[in-house]
C-alpha positions in Angstrom: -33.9 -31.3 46.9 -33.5 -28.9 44.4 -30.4 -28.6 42.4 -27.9 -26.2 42.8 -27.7 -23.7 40.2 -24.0 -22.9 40.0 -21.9 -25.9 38.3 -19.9 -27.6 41.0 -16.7 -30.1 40.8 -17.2 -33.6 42.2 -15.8 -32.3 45.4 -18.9 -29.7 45.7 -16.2 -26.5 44.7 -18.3 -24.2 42.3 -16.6 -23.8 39.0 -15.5 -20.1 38.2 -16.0 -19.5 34.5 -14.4 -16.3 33.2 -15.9 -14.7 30.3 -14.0 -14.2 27.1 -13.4 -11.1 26.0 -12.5 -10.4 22.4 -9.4 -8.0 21.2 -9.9 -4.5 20.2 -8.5 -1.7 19.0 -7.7 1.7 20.8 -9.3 4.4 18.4 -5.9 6.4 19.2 -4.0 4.0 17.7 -2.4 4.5 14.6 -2.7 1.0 13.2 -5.7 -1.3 13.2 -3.9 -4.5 13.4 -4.5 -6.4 16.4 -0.6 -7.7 17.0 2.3 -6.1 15.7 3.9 -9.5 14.4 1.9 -10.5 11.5 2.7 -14.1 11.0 3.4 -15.2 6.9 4.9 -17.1 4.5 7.8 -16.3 2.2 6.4 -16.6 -1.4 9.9 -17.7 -2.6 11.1 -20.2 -0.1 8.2 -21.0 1.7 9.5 -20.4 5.6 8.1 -18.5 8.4 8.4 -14.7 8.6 7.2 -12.2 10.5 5.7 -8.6 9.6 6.8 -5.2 11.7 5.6 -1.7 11.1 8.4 0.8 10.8 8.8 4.4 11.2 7.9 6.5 7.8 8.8 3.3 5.9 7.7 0.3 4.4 7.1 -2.9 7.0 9.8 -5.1 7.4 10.1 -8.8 7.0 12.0 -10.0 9.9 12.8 -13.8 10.6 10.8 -15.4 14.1 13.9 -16.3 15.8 16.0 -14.0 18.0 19.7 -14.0 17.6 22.8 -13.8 19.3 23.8 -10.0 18.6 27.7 -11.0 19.0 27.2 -13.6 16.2 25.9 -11.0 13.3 27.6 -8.1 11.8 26.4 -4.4 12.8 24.3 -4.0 9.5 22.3 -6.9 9.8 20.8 -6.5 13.3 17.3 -5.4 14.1 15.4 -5.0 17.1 11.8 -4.5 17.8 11.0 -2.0 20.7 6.9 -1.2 21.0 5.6 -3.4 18.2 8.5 -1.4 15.3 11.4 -2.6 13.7 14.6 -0.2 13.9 17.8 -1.0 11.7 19.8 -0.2 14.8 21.6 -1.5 18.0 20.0 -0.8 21.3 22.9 -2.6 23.6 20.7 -6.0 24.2 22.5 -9.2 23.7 19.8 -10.1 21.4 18.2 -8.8 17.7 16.6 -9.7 14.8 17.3 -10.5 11.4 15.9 -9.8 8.0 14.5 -12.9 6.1 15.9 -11.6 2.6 19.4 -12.1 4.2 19.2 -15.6 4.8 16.5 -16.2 2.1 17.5 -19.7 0.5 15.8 -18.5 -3.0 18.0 -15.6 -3.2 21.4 -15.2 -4.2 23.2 -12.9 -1.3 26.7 -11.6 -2.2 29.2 -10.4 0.0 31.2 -12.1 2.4 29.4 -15.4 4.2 28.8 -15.4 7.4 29.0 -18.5 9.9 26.0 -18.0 11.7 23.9 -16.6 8.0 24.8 -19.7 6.0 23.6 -21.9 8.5 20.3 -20.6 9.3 20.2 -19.9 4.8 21.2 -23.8 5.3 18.7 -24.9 7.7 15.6 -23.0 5.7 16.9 -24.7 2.2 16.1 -28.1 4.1 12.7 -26.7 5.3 11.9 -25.6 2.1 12.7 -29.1 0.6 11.2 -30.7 3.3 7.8 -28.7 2.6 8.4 -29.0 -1.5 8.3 -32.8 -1.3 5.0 -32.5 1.3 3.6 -31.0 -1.2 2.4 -27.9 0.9 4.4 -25.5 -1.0 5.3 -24.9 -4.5 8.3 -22.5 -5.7 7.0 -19.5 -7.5 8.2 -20.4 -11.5 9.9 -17.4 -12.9 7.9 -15.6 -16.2 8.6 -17.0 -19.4 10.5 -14.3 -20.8 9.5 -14.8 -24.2 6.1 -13.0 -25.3 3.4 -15.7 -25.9 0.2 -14.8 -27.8 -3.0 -15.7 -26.5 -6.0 -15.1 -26.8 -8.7 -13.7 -23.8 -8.3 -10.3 -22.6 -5.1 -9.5 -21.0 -5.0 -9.6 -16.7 -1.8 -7.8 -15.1 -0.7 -10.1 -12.1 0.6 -6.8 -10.7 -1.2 -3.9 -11.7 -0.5 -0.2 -11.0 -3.2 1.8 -8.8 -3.8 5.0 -8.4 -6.1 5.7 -5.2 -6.0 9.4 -3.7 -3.2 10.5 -6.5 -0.7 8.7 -5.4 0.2 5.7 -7.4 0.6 2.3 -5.7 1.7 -1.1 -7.2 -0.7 -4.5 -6.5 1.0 -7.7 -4.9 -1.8 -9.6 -7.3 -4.8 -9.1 -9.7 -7.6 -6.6 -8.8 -10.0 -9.4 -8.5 -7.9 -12.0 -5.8 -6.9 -9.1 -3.3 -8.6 -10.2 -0.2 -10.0 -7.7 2.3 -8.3 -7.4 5.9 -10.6 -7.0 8.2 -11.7 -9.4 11.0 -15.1 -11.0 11.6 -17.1 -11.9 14.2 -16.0 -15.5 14.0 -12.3 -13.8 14.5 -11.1 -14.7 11.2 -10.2 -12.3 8.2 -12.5 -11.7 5.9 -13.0 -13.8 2.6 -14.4 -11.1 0.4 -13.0 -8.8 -2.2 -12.7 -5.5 -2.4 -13.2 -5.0 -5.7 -17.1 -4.2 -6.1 -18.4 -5.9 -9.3 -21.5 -4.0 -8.8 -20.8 -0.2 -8.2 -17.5 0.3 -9.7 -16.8 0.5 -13.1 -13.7 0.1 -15.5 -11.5 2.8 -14.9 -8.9 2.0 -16.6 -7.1 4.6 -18.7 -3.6 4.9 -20.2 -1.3 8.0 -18.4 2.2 9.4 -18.8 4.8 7.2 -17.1 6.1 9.7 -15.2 9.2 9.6 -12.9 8.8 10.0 -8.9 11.1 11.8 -6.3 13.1 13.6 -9.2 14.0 11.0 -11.1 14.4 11.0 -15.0 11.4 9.7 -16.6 11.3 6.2 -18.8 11.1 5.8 -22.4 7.7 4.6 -22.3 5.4 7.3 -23.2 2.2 5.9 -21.4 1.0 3.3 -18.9 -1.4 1.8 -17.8 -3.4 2.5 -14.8 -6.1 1.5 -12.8 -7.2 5.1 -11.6 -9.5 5.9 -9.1 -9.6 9.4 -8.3 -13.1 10.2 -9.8 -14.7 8.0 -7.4 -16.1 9.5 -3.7 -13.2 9.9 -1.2 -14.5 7.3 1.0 -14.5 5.1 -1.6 -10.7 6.0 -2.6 -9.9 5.6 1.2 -11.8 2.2 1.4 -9.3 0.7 -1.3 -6.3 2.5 0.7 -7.3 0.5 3.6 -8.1 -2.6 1.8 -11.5 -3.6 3.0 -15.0 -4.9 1.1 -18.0 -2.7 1.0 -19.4 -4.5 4.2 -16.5 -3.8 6.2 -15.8 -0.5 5.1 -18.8 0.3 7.6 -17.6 -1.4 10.3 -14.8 1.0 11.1 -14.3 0.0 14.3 -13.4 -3.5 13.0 -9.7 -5.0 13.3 -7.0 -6.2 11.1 -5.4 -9.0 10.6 -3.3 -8.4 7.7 -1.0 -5.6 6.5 -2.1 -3.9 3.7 -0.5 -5.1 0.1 0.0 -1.9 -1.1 3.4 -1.0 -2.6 4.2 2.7 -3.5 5.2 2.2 -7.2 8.4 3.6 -8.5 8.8 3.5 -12.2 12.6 2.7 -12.5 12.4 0.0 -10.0 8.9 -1.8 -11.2 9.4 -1.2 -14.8 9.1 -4.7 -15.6 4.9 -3.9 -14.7 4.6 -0.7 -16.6 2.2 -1.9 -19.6 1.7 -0.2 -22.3 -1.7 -0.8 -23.6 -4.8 -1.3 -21.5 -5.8 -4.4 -20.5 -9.5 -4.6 -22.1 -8.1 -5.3 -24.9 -7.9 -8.6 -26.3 -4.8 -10.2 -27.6 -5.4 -12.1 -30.9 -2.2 -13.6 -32.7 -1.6 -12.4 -36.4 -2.7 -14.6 -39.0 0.9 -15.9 -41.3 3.1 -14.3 -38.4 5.0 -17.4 -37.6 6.1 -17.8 -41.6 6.4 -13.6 -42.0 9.3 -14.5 -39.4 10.4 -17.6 -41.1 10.8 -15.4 -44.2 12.3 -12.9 -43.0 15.2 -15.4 -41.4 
């Protein structure tokens, strides 16, 4: 007898495998991510958050849980309707809330509110509770005092400027990760800085002022410019992928991008005023110039 070539159970039922089908993207869509809640991790406290596109603004970092919209004040309700975030009611019993407002690493003023301190409460016992795990360390605040060393100088946020329009880094040029997906459905481990085909660009510009605003006393700045470089080029740094995946447009997110439009008076703390080639070298005598001087 010959055998059957469906799979069957013991009790002779064929088995119905369904095929998987992967994810994909519409090409009308306006965003290549795959969800519209991007699961993270706050850098500061180390909880849970959750990523939502908004309209003609940046994302917004909302916190997983829904709320009971009698329990919060009017300006601290959110609700998601069609994968965006709107600062607004919509009449449902239930909304969202902002991470930074309940953010135990943060110091909120104003008035406290019940149902705030005890979810800020509940996340400071999380975060200790992961802290003495030892799967998350607290981000130690910059020494404020200048230390000399020597090695060429690396801005852990450096300034941008793809397509003339200035954008600030979330980390150095050589640790941003590309966001694509892969065939094995995970994001992609590369860089998208190109070692091979670009070359240093950096140069030092006027700090000017954006939106109208009065300009800082800094007369130059830093900047990682890329405007002499192809426009697809420019556009594959926009979008944050690798050279491989910036031909593979039809490819998915899995991450936002990490791009921050860069404001001068509110990120003036990484407006440098040399370029970073350079190589910092202490002065030889300048500890007992100071001494002397005292």
């Amino acid at each position: 007898m010959r055998p059957s070539p469906v799979p069957r159970r013991w009790d002779n039922r064929p088995v119905r495998s369904h095929p998987r089908r992967s994810l994909c993207v519409d090409p009308d869509s306006p965003s290549r991510l795959l969800r519209c809640a991007q699961r993270d991790r706050c850098r500061e406290c180390g909880n849970a958050v959750e990523w939502y596109q908004r309209v003609r603004d940046r994302p917004a970092l909302l916190h997983p849980q829904e709320l009971p919209t009698a329990a919060l004040p009017a300006d601290h309700r959110w609700h998601v309707s069609s994968g965006l975030a709107y600062h607004s009611g919509d009449g449902s019993a239930w909304c969202r809330l902002t991470h930074a407002s309940i953010c135990p690493a943060r110091d909120i003023d104003g008035a406290s509110v019940p149902e705030l301190t005890r979810l800020r409460r509940m996340l400071a016992v999380h975060t200790r509770r992961l802290v003495d795990a030892g799967s998350f360390t607290p981000a130690v605040p910059a020494d404020p005092a200048p230390r000399q060393q020597e090695g060429p100088c690396r801005p852990a946020r450096p300034v941008v400027q793809v397509l003339y329009v200035r954008y600030l880094a979330a980390r150095p040029l050589d640790e941003i990760q590309c966001v694509a997906q892969t065939r094995r459905r995970d994001r992609c481990a590369l860089r998208i800085l190109d070692v091979h085909g670009s070359a240093d660009v950096w140069r030092l510009v006027p700090a000017t002022a954006t939106h109208g605003q009065l300009a800082l006393p800094a007369d130059v700045m830093a900047v990682y410019d890329l405007s002499s470089l192809p426009y697809a080029e420019q556009l594959r740094w926009r979008t944050q992928r690798c050279p491989q995946h910036a031909e593979t447009p039809t490819a998915a997110d899995l991450a936002l991008t990490e791009w921050e439009p860069f404001d001068p008076l509110v990120h003036h703390a990484h407006v440098h005023r040399r370029l970073p080639t350079h190589s910092r070298r202490p002065r030889p005598g300048g500890g007992a110039q100071k001494a002397a001087r005292r």
